[in-house]
C-alpha positions in Angstrom: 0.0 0.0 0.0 1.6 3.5 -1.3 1.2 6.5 1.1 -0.5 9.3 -0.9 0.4 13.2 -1.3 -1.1 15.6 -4.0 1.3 18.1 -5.1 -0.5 20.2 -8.0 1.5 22.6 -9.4 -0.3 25.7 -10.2 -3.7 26.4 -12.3 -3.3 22.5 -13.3 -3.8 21.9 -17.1 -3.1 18.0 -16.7 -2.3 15.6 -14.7 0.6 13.3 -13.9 1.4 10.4 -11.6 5.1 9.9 -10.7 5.9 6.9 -7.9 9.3 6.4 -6.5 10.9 4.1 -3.4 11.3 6.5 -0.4 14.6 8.4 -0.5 17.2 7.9 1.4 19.5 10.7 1.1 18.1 13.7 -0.7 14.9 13.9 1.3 15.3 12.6 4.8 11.3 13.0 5.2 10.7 9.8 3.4 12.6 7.6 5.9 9.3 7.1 7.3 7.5 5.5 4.4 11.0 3.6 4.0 10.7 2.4 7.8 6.9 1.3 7.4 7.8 -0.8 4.3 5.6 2.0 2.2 6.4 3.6 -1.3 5.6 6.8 -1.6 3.6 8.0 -4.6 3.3 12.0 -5.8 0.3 13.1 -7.7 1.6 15.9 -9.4 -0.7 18.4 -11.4 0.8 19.8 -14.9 1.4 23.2 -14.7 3.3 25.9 -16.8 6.3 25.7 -13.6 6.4 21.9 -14.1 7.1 20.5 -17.3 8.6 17.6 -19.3 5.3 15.7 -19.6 2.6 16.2 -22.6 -0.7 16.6 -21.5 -2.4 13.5 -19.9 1.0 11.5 -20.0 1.3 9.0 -16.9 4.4 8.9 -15.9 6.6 6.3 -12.9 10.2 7.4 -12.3 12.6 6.0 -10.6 13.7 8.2 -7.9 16.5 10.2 -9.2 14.2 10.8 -12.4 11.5 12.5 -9.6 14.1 14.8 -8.3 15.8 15.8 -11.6 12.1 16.2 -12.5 11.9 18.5 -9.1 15.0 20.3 -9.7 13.3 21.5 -13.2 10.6 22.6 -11.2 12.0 25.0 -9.3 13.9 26.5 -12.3 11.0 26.6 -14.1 9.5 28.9 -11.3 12.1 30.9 -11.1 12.5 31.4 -15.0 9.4 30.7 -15.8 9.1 34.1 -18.3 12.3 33.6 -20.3 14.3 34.7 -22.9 15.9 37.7 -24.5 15.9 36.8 -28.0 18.6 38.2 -30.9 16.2 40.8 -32.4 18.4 43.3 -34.7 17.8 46.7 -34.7 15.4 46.9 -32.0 16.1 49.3 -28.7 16.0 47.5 -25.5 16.3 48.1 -22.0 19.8 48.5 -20.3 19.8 46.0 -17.5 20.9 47.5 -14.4 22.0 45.8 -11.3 20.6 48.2 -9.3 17.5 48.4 -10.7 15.5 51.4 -12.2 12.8 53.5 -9.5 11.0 52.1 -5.8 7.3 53.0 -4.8 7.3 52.3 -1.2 3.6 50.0 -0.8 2.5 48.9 2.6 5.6 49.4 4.2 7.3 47.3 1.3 9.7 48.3 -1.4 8.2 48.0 -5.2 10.4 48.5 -8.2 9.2 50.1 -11.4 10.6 51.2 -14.8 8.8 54.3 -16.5 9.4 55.5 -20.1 7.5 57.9 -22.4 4.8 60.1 -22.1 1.3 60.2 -22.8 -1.5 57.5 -22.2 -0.3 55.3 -19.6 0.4 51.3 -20.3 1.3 49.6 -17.5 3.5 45.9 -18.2 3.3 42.9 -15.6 5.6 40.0 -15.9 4.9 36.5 -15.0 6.0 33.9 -12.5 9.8 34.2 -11.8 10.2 37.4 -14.2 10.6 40.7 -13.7 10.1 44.5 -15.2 13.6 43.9 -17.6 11.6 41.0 -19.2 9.9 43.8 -20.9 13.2 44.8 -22.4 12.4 44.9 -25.9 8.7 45.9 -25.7 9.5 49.4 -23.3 11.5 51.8 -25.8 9.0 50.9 -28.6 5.5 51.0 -26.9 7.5 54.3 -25.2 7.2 56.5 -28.2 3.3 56.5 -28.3 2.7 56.0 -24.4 3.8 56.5 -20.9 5.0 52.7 -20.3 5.3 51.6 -16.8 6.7 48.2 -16.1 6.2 46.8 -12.8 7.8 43.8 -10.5 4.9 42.3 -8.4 5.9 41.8 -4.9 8.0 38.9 -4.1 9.5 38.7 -7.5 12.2 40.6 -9.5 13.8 43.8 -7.4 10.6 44.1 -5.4 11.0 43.7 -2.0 10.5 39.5 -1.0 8.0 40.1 2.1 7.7 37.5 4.2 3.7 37.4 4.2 0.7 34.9 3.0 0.6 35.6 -1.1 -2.5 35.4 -2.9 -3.9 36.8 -5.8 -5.6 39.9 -4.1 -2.1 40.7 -2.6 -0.7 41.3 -6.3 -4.7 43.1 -7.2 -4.0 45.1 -4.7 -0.5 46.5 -5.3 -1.1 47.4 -9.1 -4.8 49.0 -7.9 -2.6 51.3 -5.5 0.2 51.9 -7.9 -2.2 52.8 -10.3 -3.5 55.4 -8.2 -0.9 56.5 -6.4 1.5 56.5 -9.0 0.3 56.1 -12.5 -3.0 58.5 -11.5 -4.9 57.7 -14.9 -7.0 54.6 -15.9 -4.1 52.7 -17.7 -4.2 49.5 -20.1 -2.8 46.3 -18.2 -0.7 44.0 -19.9 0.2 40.7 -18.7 2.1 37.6 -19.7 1.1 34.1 -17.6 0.6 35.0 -14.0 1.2 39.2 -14.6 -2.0 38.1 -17.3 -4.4 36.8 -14.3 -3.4 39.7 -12.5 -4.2 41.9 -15.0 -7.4 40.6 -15.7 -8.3 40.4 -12.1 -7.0 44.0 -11.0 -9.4 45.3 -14.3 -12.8 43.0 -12.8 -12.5 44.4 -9.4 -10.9 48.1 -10.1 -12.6 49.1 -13.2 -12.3 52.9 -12.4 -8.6 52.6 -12.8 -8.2 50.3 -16.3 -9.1 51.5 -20.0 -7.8 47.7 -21.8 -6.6 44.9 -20.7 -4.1 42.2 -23.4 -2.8 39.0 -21.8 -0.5 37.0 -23.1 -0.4 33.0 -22.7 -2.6 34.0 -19.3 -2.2 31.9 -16.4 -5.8 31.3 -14.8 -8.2 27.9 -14.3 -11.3 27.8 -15.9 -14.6 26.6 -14.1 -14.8 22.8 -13.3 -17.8 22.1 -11.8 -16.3 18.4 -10.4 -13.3 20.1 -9.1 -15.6 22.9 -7.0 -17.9 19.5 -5.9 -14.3 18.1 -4.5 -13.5 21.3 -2.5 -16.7 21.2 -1.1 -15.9 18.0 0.6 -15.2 18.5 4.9 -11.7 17.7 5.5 -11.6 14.5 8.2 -10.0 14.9 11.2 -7.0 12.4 10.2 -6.4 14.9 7.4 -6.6 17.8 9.7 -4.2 16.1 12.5 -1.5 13.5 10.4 -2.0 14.0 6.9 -1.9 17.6 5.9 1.4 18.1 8.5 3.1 15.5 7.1 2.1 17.3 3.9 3.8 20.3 4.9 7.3 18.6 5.6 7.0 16.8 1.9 6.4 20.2 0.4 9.2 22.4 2.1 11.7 19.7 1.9 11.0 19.0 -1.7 11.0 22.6 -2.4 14.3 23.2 -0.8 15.8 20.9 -3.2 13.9 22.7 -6.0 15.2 26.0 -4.9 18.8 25.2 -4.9 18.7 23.6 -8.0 17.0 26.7 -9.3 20.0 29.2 -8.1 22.6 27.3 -10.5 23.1 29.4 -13.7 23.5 26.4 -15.8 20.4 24.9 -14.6 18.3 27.9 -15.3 19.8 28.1 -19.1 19.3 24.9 -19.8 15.6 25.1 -18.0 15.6 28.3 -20.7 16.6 26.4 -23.7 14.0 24.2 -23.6 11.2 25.6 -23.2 11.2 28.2 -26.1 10.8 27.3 -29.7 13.9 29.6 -30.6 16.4 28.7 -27.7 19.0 31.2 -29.6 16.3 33.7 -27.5 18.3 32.8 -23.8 21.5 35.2 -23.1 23.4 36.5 -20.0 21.7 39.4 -19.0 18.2 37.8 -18.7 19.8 34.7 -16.7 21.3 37.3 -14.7 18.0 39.0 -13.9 16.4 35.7 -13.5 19.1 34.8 -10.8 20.1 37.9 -8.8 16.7 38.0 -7.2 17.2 34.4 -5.6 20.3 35.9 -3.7 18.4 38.0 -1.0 18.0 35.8 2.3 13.9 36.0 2.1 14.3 34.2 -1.6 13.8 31.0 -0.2 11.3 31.2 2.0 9.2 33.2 -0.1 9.7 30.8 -2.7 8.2 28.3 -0.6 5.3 30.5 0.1 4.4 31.2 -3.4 4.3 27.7 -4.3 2.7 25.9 -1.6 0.1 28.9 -1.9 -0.5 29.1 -5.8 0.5 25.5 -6.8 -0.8 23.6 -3.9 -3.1 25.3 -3.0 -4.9 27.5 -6.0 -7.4 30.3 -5.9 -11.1 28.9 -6.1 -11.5 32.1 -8.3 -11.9 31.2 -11.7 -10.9 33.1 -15.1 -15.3 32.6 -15.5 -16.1 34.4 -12.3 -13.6 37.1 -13.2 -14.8 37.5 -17.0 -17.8 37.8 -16.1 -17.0 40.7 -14.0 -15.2 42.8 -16.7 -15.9 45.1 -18.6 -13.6 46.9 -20.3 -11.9 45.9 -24.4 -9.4 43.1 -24.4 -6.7 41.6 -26.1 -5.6 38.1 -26.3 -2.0 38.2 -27.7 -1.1 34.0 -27.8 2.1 32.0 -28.4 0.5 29.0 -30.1 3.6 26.8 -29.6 3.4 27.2 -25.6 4.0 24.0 -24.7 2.3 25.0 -21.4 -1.1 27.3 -22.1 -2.1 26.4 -25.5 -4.3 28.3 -28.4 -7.4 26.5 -27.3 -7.5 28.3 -23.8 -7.4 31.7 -25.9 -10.3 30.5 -28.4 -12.3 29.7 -25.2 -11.9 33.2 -23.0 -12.7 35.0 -26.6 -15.9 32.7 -26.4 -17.0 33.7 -22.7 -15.9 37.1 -23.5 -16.8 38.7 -26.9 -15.6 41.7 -26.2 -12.2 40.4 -27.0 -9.5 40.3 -29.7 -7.1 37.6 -30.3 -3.8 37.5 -32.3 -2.1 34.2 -32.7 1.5 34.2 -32.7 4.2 31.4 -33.5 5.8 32.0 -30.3 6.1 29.8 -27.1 5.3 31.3 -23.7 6.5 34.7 -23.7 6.0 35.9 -27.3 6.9 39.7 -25.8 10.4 38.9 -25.5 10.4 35.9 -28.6 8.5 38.2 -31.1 8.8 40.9 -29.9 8.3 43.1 -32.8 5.0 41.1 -33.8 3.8 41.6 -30.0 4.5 45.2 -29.9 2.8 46.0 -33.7 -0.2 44.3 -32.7 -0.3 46.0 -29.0 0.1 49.6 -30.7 -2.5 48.7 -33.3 -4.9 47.4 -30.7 -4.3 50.3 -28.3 -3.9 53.6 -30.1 -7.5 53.6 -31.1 -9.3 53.0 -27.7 -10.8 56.1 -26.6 -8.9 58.1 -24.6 -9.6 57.4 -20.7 -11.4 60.1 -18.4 -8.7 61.2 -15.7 -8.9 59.5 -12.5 -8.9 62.1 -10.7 -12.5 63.4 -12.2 -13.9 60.0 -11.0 
């Protein structure tokens, strides 16, 4: 009989099963299953921060597989918004060390590039990224309007807080810095997890967003036998053994899948694979992938976020927060994302009309693979929107 722990990882788009013999070295915590005579056997839910599996492939791994397969995790999360490709002739952003400007939020420190003047545009990264993963998409979208490019807390050069993350924390932020320092209704643009914040910043904040466009969006859709599970009371053996022992699986696995994460030739390689062009990967955007992982909250607050968003993910669906908005939108998609696929896009343009969608031969990221294509169809979809009424008259 195999000892059981679910480990999704993130907004799950398929499922995988992976069992291994208890570990005896890597993971001290599965010397108990060893000492009871008991496997122990991961569910693991597919997500864009774990991959290597297709969709609905069933998987049994011998042990070193399941922590190579861990390790790739982690990099994944940390990189999971990748790539600065060779694009010639196009102005980017210098990376500096130091980073650009700070909003101080909540008694936490927020960084922030600005650029341009005019209508505001405000850029979120996704999981693991930062403000420089808009390098190539600032100086251009700059010419036409005020571009602001933020790093969500806990990621990038923003401060790594030591709090409970969840979706309204990261809602919250870019309401604020949209009113504090951006002080116009702005469009949102968001790539994976910056997408879902986008989208849910613009459903519960409509005074302060003109547009929203989301690229390869992170966000679960409605599954009526998923909500039916969650409704289920938790037993008091869950409450009492399982879910603790739970806890030590997850922090000790994700120990391992942090320090794998912080090797530069694990993140390029983690890089190479994941985008169609791998010729797209190069120094500076390991570098601003890695530096991040160096301050002494990185780890724990990498353990937060997962075991928050991957182990435990928001009930709120990308239905509940369609239905709430209101405001034009663009779906910009990387058909070759080996992660969020064309068919997702096809089926938010269905529950939301009001919606345009551009289909790019791009993985992921297309802002930073195509960058050119992403930022033509961004200016084309954005210069005509009527110009916003100043927040300030609202």
């Amino acid at each position: 009989m195999a000892y059981a722990c679910t480990l999704p990882l993130s907004p799950a788009h398929a499922s995988f099963s992976v069992s291994t013999s208890p570990a005896r070295r890597v993971i001290p915590y599965l010397n108990a299953c060893s000492a009871i005579g008991r496997p122990f056997k991961y569910t693991v839910a597919k997500s864009p921060y774990f991959f290597g599996c297709s969709h609905g492939e069933d998987l049994n791994l011998p042990r070193r597989g399941l922590l190579k397969g861990i390790g790739a995790a982690g990099i994944s999360m940390c990189a999971s918004v990748i790539s600065e490709p060779s694009v010639q002739g196009m102005e980017k952003l210098p990376f500096k060390p130091e980073g650009y400007n700070f909003w101080t939020w909540r008694n936490h420190k927020i960084h922030y590039v600005v650029q341009g003047e005019g209508r505001p545009i405000v850029l979120i990264h996704g999981f693991g990224a930062s403000a420089f993963h808009w390098r190539y998409n600032i100086p251009k979208l700059a010419k036409e309007f005020k571009v602001y490019a933020i790093d969500l807390l806990g990621f990038g050069w923003s401060e790594k807080a030591i709090i409970d993350y969840n979706a309204n924390v990261w809602r919250d932020q870019v309401a604020d810095f949209l009113n504090e320092i951006v002080k116009d209704p702005a469009i949102l643009v968001g790539n994976s997890l910056g997408g879902l914040t986008a989208l849910i910043t613009a459903a519960d904040c409509p005074e302060f967003v003109s547009g929203v466009a989301i690229l390869n969006s992170a966000g679960q859709f409605r599954n009526p036998e998923e909500q039916s599970k969650n409704a289920v009371e938790e037993t008091a053996i869950q409450r009492i053994i399982i879910n603790p022992l739970k806890n030590l699986v997850q922090r000790a696995v994700l120990t391992f899948a942090f320090w794998q994460a912080k090797q530069p030739s694990r993140v390029q390689s983690v890089l190479k694979s994941v985008y169609p062009n791998s010729t797209n990967v190069d120094d500076y955007l390991i570098e601003s992938i890695i530096r991040p992982t160096g301050d002494p909250n990185a780890g724990e607050v990498y353990y937060r976020l997962i075991t928050q968003f991957m182990f435990s993910p928001s009930k709120v669906t990308l239905n509940d927060i369609l239905e709430k908005l209101s405001c034009p939108l663009l779906l910009l998609w990387g058909d070759l994302d080996p992660w969020v696929g064309p068919s997702k896009a096809e089926k938010i343009k269905e529950i939301y009309p009001n919606s345009s969608l551009v289909h790019l031969q791009a993985g992921h990221c297309p802002h930073d693979e195509v960058p050119d294509l992403v930022n033509e169809a961004l200016l084309n979809w954005a210069l005509p929107l009527s110009s916003p009424i100043s927040s300030q008259a609202i």
